[in-house]
C-alpha positions in Angstrom: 53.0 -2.9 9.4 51.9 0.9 9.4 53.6 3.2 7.6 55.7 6.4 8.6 53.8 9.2 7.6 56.6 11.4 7.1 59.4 9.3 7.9 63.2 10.4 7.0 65.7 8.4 5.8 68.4 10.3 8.2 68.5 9.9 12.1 68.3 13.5 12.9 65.8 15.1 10.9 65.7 18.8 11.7 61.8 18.3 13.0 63.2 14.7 15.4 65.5 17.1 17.0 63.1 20.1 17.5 60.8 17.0 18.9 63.5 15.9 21.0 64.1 19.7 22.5 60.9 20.7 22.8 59.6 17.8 24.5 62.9 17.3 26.9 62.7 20.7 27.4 58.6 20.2 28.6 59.8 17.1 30.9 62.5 19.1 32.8 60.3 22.2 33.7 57.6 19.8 35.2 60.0 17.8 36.8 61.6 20.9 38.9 58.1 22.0 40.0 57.1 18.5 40.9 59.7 18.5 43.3 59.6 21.9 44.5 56.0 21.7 45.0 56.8 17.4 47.1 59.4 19.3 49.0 58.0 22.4 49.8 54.7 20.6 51.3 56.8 18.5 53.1 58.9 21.2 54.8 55.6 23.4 55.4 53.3 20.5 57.1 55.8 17.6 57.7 52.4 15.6 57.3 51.8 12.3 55.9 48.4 13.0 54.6 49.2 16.0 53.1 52.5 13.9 51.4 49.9 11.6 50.3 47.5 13.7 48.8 50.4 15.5 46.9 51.1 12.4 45.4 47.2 11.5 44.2 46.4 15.0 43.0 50.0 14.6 40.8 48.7 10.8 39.5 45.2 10.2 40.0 44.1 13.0 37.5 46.6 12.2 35.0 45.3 8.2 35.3 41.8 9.0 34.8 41.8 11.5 31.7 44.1 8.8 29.8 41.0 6.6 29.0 39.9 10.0 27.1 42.9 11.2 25.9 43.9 8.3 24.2 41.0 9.1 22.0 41.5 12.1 21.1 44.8 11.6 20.0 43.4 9.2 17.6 40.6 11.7 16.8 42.6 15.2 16.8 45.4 17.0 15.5 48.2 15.6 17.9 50.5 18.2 17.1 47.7 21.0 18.8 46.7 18.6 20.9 50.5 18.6 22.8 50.6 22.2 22.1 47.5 23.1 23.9 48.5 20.8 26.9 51.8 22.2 27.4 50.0 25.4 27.3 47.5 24.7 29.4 50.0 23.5 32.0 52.2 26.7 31.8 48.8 28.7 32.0 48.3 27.0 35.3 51.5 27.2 36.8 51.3 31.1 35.8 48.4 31.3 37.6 50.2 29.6 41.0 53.0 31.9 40.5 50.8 34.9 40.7 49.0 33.8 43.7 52.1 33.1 45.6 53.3 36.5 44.6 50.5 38.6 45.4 50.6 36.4 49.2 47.6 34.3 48.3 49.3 30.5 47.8 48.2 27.9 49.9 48.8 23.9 50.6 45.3 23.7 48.7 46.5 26.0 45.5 49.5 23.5 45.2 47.3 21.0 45.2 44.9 22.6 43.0 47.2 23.0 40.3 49.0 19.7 41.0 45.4 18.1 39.7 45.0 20.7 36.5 49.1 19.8 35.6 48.4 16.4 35.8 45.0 16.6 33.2 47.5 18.3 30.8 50.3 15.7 31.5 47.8 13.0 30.8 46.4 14.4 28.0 49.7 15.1 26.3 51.1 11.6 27.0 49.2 9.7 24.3 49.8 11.7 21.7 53.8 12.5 22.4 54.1 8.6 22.0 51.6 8.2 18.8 52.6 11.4 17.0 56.4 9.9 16.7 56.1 7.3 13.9 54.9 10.5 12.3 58.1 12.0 12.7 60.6 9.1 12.2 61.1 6.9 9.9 60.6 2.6 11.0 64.2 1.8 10.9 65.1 5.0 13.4 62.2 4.2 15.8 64.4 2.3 18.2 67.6 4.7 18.3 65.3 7.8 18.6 63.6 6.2 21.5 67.4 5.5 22.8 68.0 9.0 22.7 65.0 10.1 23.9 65.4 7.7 27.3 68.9 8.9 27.4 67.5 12.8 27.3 65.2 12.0 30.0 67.6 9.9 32.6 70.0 13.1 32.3 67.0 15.7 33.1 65.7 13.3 35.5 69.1 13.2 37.5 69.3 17.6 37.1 66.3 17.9 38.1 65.9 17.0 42.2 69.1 19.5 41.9 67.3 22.4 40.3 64.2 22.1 41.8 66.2 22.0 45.5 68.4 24.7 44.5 65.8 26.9 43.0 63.5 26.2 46.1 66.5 26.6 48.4 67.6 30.1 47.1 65.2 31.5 45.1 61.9 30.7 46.7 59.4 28.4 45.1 57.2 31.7 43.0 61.0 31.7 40.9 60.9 28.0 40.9 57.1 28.6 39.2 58.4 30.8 36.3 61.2 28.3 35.4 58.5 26.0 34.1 56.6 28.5 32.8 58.8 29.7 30.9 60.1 26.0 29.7 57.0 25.3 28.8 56.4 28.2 26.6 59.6 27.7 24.7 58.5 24.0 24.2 55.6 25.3 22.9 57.1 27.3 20.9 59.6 25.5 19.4 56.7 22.7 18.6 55.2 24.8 16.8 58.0 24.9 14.1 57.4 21.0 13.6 55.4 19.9 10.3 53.1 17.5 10.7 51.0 15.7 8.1 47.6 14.7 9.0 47.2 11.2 9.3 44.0 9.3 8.5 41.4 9.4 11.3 38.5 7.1 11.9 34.9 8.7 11.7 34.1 10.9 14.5 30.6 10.9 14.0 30.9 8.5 16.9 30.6 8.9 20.6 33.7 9.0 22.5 32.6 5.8 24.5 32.2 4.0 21.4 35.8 4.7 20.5 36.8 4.0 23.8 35.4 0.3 23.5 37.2 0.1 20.2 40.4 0.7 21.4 40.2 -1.9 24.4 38.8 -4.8 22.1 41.6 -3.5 20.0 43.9 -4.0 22.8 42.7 -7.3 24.3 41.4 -9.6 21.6 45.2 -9.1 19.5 47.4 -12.1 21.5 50.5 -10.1 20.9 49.2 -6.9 22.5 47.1 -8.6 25.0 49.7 -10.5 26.4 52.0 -7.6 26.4 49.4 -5.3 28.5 48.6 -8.2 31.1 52.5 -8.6 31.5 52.6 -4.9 32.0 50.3 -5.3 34.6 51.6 -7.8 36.9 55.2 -7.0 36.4 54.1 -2.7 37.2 52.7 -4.0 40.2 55.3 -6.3 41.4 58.1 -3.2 40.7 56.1 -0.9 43.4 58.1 -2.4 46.1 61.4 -1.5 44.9 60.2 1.5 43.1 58.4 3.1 46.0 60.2 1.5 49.3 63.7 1.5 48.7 64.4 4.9 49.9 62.5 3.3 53.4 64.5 0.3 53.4 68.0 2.3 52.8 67.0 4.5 56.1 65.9 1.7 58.4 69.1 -0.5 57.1 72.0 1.8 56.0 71.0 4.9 57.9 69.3 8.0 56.9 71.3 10.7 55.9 71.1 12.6 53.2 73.4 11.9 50.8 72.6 8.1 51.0 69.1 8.9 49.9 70.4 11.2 46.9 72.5 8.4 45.9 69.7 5.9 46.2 67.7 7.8 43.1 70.9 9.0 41.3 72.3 5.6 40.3 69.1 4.3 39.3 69.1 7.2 36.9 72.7 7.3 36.0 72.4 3.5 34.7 69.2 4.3 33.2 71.1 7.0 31.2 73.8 4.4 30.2 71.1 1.8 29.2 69.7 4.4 26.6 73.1 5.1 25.4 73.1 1.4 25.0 69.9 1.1 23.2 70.8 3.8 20.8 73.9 2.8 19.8 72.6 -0.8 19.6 70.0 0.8 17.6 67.3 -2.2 16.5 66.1 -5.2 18.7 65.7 -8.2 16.2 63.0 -9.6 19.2 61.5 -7.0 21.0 59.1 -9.8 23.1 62.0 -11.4 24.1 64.0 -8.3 25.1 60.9 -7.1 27.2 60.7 -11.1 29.0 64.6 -10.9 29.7 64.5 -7.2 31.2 61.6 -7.7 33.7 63.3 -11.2 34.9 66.6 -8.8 35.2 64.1 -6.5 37.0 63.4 -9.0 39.2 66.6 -10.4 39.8 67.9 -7.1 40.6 65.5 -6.4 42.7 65.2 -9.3 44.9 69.2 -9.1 45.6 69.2 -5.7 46.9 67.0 -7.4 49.8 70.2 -9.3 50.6 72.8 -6.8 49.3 75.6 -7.1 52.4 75.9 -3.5 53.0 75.5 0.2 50.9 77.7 0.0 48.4 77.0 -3.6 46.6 73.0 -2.1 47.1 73.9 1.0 45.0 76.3 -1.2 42.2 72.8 -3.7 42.2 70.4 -0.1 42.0 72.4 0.6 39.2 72.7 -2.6 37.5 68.7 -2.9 37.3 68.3 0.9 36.1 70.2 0.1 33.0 67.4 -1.9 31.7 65.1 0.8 32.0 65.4 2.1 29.2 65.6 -0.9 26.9 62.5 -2.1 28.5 60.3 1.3 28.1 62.1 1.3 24.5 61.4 -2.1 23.4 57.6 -1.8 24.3 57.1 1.7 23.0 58.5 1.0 19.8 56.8 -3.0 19.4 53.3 -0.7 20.0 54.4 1.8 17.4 54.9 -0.7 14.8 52.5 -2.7 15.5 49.6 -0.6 16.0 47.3 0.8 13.1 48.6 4.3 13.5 44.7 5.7 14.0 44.4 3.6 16.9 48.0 4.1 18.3 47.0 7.2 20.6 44.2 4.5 22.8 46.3 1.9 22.7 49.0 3.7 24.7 46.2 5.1 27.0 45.5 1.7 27.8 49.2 0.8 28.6 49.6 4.3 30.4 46.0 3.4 32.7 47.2 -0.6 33.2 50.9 1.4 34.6 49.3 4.1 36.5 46.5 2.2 38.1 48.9 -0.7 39.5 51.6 1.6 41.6 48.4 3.0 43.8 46.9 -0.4 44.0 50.1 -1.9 45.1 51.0 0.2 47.4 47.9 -0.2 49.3 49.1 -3.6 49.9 52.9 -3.3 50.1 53.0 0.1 52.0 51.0 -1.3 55.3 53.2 -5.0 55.1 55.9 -2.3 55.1 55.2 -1.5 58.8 55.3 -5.0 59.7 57.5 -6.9 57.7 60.9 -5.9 56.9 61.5 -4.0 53.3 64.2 -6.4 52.1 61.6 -9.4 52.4 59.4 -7.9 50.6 62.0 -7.0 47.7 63.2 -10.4 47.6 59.3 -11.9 47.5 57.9 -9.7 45.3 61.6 -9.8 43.2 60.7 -13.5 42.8 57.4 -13.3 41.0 59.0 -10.7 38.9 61.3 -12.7 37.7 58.8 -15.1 37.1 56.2 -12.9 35.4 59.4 -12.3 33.1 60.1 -16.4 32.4 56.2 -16.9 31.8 56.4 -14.3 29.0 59.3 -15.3 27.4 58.2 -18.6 27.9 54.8 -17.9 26.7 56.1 -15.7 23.6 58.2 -18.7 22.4 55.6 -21.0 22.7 53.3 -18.9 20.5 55.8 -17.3 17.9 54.8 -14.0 19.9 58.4 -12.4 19.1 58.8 -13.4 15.2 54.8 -12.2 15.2 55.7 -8.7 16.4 58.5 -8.4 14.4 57.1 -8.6 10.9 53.3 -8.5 11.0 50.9 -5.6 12.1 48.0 -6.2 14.4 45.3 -5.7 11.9 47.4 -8.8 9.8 48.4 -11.3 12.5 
């Protein structure tokens, strides 16, 4: 198993919680102008294409650079390398801000930026998730990560609110500033962290090369590769319920408002008690099995709010399945982290990030047309189904194999 750099032996080092500021602070400016920016297209054009190409410029970018900046994390300083993304994000918002000021903003400036933010979101990505076992110490990894997916489920319910009230009252340049200024004191606050550097591999190599490394890495460990199919299906198989829900509560509950609001705030609310949960619980003795048992929860969550009677047993189920959110992004962040030789840990997430990011869009090809011709819950309940399954065949598959005991005590290089 890889060692902590600079682990320490308490919970709340002073450099975990100026980690745990500066990045939360990052994830809420972003968040508020990701809406702003959704919303404020929306109102201007009420068009679906320009909806949709909202959506790609904020994803697409941030999918294709990851294959890169997985590398570099591995290569680089990752405590610049989050600095300068941050920056660079803030830089470009700036930029938006001044345009929209001086009368100049357009659909296509939004859109614009929405690419450049998401090039520094996917570059920063890798390296927030391999530069923590450089911060914490092994024994802390999974209550950190508990906190961390608390942090983010309370930012991530404020957020929709900010960025609607700050559109709604202050106009979206104000909304602009917010996360430039966010960002700044994220950066800034970062920059107080000490950060040892880590061994790195040669880079007297082309990126390409390391690139290859990373994915035979990735694919010819059974534990990992096993783990990053699993991802792929059960990301896939989620897009329904992630993505239609809000379709199938207007077409079958009715479409006000509120009903919508509700719709993403008790997904988040139980995602902010399941990371209360996880860090109070604070280790998983088999994180395999804990990933297996939360995508067949997944699934059986999802599958009975096709059937749920009417809106309020379809918010308690909503709920019920975004408590295991966080136990299931916690459980496979932190199996990586100690798994992983720490100089490939930056590629490795890449990888997971690209297999996550690449399977909404291509699901949604498929799902968002049937959408139009079959009804949302049958599709929840179907595609709730395989989830469940895809869960069962990896528990099953992890017993069989000694997957979970495997990730628990051995390393990939050792296994």
């Amino acid at each position: 198993m890889h060692q902590t750099l600079q682990g320490s032996d308490r919970l709340l080092s002073k450099r975990v919680i100026l980690f745990l500021i500066s990045q939360n602070l990052s994830l809420f400016g972003s968040s508020v102008v990701g809406y702003a920016i959704i919303w404020y297209i929306t109102l201007e054009t009420s068009s679906g294409i320009f909806l949709m190409l909202a959506t790609l410029t904020q994803m697409v970018p941030h999918l294709i650079i990851s294959l890169y900046s997985g590398v570099w994390a591995d290569r680089y300083n990752r405590k610049t390398l989050i600095m300068l993304s941050d920056s660079f994000i803030a830089f470009a918002t700036l930029i938006l801000a001044i345009l929209f000021s001086a009368g100049l903003g357009s659909i296509y400036a939004l859109l614009s930026v929405s690419i450049v933010r998401s090039i520094g979101g996917g570059i920063q990505s890798p390296a927030v998730n391999a530069i923590i076992p450089q911060l914490v110490d092994e024994k802390h990894l999974v209550r950190i990560q508990g906190i961390n997916q608390s942090l983010n489920s309370a930012l991530m319910l404020l957020s929709p609110a900010v960025g609607g009230l700050m559109l709604g009252l202050f106009g979206l340049v104000s909304t602009f500033f917010l996360d430039v200024v966010t960002a700044s004191l994220a950066v800034l606050i970062f920059s107080f962290i000490k950060v040892e550097k880590p061994k790195r591999e040669a880079t007297n190599v082309s990126v390409f090369h390391d690139i290859k490394v990373g994915l035979s890495y990735s694919f010819t460990h059974p534990i990992l590769r096993a783990l990053l199919i699993c991802y792929g299906f059960a990301f896939f198989l989620i897009t329904p319920a992630a993505i239609l829900t809000p379709l199938m509560v207007e077409r079958t509950f009715g479409g006000e408002v509120w009903r919508l609001t509700a719709n993403e705030m008790v997904w988040t609310g139980g995602a902010l008690l399941g990371g209360i949960l996880v860090t109070l619980k604070g280790t998983f003795s088999n994180k395999v099995q804990v990933i297996a048992r939360s995508i067949l929860a997944f699934g059986v969550c999802f599958a009975l709010l096709g059937v749920a009677p009417n809106f309020l047993v379809y918010l308690i189920i909503m709920g019920l399945g975004g408590l295991f959110v966080p136990i299931f992004n916690t459980a496979e962040i932190v199996m990586i982290q100690e798994l992983c030789d720490e100089e490939k840990l930056g590629r490795v997430f890449s990888i997971v990030q690209i297999i996550s990011g690449a399977s909404i869009p291509l699901a949604i090809l498929i799902f968002g047309p049937l959408a139009d011709r079959v009804s949302v819950e049958s599709l929840l309940v179907i595609s709730g189904i395989l989830l469940a399954m895809v869960g069962l065949v990896y528990g099953w598959y992890s017993s069989r194999t000694n997957m979970g005991e495997q990730a628990d005590v051995s390393p990939v290089g050792e296994a």
